[in-house]
C-alpha positions in Angstrom: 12.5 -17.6 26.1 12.6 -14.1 27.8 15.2 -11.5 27.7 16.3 -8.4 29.1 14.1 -6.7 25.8 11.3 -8.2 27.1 11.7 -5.3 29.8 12.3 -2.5 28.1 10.4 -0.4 25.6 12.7 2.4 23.0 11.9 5.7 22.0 12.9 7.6 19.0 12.5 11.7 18.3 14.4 14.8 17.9 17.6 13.1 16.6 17.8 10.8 20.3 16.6 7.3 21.0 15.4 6.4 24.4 15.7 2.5 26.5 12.8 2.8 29.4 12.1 0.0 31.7 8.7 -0.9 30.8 7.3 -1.7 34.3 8.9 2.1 36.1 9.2 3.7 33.4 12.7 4.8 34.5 15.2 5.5 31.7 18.0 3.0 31.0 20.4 4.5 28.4 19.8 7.4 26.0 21.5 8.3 22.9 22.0 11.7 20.8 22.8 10.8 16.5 25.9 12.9 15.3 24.0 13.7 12.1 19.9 14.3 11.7 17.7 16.3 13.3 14.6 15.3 13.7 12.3 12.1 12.9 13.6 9.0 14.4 12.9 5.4 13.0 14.0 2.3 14.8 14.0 -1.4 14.2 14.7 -3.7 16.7 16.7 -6.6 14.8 17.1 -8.9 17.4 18.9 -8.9 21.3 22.3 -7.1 19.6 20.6 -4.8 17.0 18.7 -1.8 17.5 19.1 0.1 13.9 18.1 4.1 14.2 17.7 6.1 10.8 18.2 10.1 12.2 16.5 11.7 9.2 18.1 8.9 6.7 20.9 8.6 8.7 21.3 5.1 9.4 22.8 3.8 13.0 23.3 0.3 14.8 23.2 0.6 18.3 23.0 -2.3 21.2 19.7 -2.2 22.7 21.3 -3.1 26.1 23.3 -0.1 26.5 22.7 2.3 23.8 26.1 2.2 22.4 26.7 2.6 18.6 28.4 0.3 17.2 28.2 1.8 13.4 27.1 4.6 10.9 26.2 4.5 7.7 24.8 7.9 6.1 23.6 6.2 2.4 25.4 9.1 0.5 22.8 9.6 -2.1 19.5 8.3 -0.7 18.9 11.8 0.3 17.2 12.8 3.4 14.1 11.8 5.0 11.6 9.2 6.8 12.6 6.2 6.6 11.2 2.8 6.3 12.4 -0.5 7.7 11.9 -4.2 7.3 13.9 -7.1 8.6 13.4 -11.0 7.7 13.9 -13.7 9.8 13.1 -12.4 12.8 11.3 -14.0 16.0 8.7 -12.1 16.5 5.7 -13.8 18.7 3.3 -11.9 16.6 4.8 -13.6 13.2 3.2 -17.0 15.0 -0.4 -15.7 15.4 0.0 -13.9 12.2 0.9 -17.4 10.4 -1.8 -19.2 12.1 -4.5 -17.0 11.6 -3.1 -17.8 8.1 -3.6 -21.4 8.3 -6.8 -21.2 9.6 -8.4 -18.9 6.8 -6.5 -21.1 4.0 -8.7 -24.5 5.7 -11.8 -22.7 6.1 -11.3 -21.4 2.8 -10.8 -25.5 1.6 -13.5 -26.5 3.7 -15.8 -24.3 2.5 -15.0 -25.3 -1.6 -15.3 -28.7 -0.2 -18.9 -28.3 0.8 -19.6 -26.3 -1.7 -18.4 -28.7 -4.8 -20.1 -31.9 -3.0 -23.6 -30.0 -2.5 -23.6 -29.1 -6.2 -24.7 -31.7 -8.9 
């Protein structure tokens, strides 16, 4: 199923996040963090969350218009580059990812099959 993401591409750095049409190029919304000033790190969730960590500082935003719709600053995590991970998300790339999966587990059985039955 396509959506309106599948047009755009965002942009984090200096403390603002960036929506650009992918095709133009043409910016779509931009948006400055209240607190940070520097390294941007983004996670797009799914078509409603867009999470932005500002130096540690943590922000949900809408992907289709930039808006924030919270803040958390994770008093005493410090400050900092981030790293994010999110489950359960539908990714395409998580399908070729588990199906090069699949195939390395068969060949793998295949080959210990031909193996085993060639030895005596």
């Amino acid at each position: 199923m396509t959506t309106y993401l599948d047009d755009m591409v965002f942009l984090g750095f200096n403390k603002r996040v960036a929506a650009l049409d992918k095709r133009t190029g043409e910016l779509i919304w931009d948006w400055t963090a209240p607190k940070g000033w520097s390294y941007v790190s983004l996670l797009l969730v799914d078509d409603e969350t867009l999470i932005a960590s500002v130096d540690g500082y943590t922000y949900r935003l809408d992907p289709a218009t930039g808006h924030q719709v919270w803040q958390n600053d994770l008093p005493g995590f410090g400050t900092g580059v981030v790293s994010m991970v999110a489950t359960g998300l539908k990714n395409p790339h998580d399908s070729v990812i588990a199906a090069a999966a699949r195939n390395a587990q068969q060949s793998s059985a295949g080959a210990s099959g031909s193996g085993a039955a060639g030895q005596s």
